[in-house]
N, C-alpha and C positions, 0 to 999 in steps of 0.2 A: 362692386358688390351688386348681385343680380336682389331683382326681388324675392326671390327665395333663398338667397344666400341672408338675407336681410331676415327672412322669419325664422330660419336657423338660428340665427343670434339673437333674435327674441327668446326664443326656445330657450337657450341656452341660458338667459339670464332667468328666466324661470325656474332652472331647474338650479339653478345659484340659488334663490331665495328659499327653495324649497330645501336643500342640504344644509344650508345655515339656519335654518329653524326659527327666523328670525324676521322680519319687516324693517329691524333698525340696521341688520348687515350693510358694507358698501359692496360686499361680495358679490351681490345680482347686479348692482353697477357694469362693473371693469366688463365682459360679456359683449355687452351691446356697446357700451360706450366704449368700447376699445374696438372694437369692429368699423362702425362708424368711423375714428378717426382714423385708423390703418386707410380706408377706405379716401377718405379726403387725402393723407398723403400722396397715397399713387395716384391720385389725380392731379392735384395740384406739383408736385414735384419738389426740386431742392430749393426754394425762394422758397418756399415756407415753412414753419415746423407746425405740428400740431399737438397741442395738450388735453389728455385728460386720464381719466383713471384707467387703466386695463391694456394702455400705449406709451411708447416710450418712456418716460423717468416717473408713467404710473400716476401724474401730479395735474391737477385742473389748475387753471391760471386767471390771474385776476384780471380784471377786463375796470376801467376804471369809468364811469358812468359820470351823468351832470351831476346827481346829487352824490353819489354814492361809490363804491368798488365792492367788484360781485367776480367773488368764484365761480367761474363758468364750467358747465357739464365739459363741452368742447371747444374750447378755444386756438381760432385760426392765429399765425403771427406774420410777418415780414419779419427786415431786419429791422424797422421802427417800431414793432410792436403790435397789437393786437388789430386785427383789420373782420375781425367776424365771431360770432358767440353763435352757438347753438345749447339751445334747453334742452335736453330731454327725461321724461317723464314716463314712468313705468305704472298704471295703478293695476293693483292685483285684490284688494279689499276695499271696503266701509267708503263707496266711493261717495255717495249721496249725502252724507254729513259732512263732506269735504270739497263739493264739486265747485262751490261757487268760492271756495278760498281759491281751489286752485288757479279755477280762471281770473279771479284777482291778479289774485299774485303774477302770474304768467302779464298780464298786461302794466303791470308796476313796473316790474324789474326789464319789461321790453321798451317802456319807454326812458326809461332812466340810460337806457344804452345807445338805445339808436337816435338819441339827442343829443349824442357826444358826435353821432356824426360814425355810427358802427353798425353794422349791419348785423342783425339779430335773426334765428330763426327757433323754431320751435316744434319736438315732434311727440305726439302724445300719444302715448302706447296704453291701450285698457283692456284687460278682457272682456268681454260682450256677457260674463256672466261670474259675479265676484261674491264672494262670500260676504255677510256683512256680520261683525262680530261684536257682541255687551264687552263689557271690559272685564269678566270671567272669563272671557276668548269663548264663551259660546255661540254659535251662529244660529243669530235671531230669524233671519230669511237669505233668500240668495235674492240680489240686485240684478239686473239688464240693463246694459246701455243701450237705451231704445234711442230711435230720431227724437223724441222729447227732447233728453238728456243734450245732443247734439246741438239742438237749435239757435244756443249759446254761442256756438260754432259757426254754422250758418249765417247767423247774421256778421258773426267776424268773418266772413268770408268775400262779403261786400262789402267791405271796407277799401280805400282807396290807402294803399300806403306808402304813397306818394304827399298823403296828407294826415296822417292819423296816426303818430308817432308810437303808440301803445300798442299797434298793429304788428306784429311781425313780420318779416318781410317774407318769408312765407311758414304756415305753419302744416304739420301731417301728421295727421289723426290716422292712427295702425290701430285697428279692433280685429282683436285674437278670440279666436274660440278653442276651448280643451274639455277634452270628455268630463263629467264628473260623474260622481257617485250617490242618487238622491238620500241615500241613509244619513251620510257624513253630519254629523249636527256641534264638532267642537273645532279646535284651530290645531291642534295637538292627530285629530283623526286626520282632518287636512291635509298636514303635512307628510301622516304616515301614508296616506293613501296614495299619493303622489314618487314617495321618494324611492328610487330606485327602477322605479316605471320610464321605460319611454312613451316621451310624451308623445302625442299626437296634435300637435298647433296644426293650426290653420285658418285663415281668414275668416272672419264671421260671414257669417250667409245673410247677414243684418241689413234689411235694402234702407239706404238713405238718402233724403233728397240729395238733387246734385250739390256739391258746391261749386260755388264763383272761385275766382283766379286767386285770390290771398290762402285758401286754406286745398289742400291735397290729401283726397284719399285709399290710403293701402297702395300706395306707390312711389314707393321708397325710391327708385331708380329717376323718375322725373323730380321727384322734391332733391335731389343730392345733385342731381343737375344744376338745379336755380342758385344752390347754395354755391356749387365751383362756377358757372359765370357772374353770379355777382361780386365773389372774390377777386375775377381778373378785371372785373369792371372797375376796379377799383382804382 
């Protein structure tokens, strides 16, 4: 999968979320996350299967961690079992109330995995301009993910993760931009304004400091790279 075949299925699971009317759907899921793993099969070939929702039996698979066992978005197998997890993360709303669980979270459950001695990666898809909604669903402002927001980022980007177990081994930040409409002020016009449209994605025009070697960005083709030779490193 080219990098544009890659924001195609961004795309796609956008316009998933947007037909099921919903944020709790797994609908916008299967899209991307079925892409991806088709994607990993024909690379990696018949030694491995790959799991997750929108590819083969449709099902993500458990990956079992030091403390813990985590349904993973995509998980790589042999015939022993699990040799590789990939997260990935789609935010399309209310990012800024939620930005620092996320990157929580994302470093819990990465180190919980690749302390088992599993190679973990992470890709994290945001629009560069998301709605942010009261819990009426009315939209109180529209958010940016500006370089601020990213520099969370950035500094996980210098990380050594060779030593820094909650580091992913590698992570890729994909910031999407889509036209909007400045009238739209509820979650309900959102959705109408959107559905049935083709959409118009494409990369944000967003300039961001470089990153360092741990984190990748808007380059789905080198990050899916890292992820098939560290599997045969294996």
């Amino acid at each position: 999968m080219t990098n544009e075949e890659f924001l195609k299925a961004v795309s796609r699971s956008f316009k998933e979320f947007i037909a099921s009317g919903t944020s709790r759907s797994t609908r916008k899921l299967k899209p991307l996350h079925g892409a991806i793993a088709s994607d990993l099969a024909h690379r990696l070939g018949g030694g491995y299967t790959v799991h997750a929702q929108g590819y083969g039996d449709d099902k993500e698979a458990l990956i079992e961690g030091r403390y813990y066992g985590k349904m993973v978005d995509i998980t790589i197998c042999d015939r022993l079992g699990a040799v590789c997890g990939i997260a990935v993360k789609f935010i399309m709303q209310n990012y800024s109330q939620n930005s620092n669980n996320y990157f929580e979270s994302m470093l819990g459950e990465t180190a919980n995995i690749r302390s088992r001695n599993c190679p973990y990666f992470q890709i994290f898809v945001i629009l560069d301009e998301l709605p942010y909604y009261k819990r009426d669903k009315t939209i109180t402002r529209w958010e940016n993910f500006t370089p601020h927001n990213a520099a969370k980022y950035l500094a996980l980007s210098r990380d050594d993760t060779g030593v820094f177990f909650h580091t992913p081994n590698k992570t890729l930040i994909y910031v999407v931009h889509i036209p909007r409409r400045n009238n739209i002020t509820t979650y309900e016009q959102y959705i109408r304004f959107y559905s049935g449209k083709q959409i118009r994605m494409q990369l944000s025009p967003t300039a961001f400091a470089p990153f360092d070697d741990a984190v990748i960005l808007n380059d789905y083709e080198t990050f899916i790279s890292k992820v098939y030779h560290t599997v045969l490193a294996r």
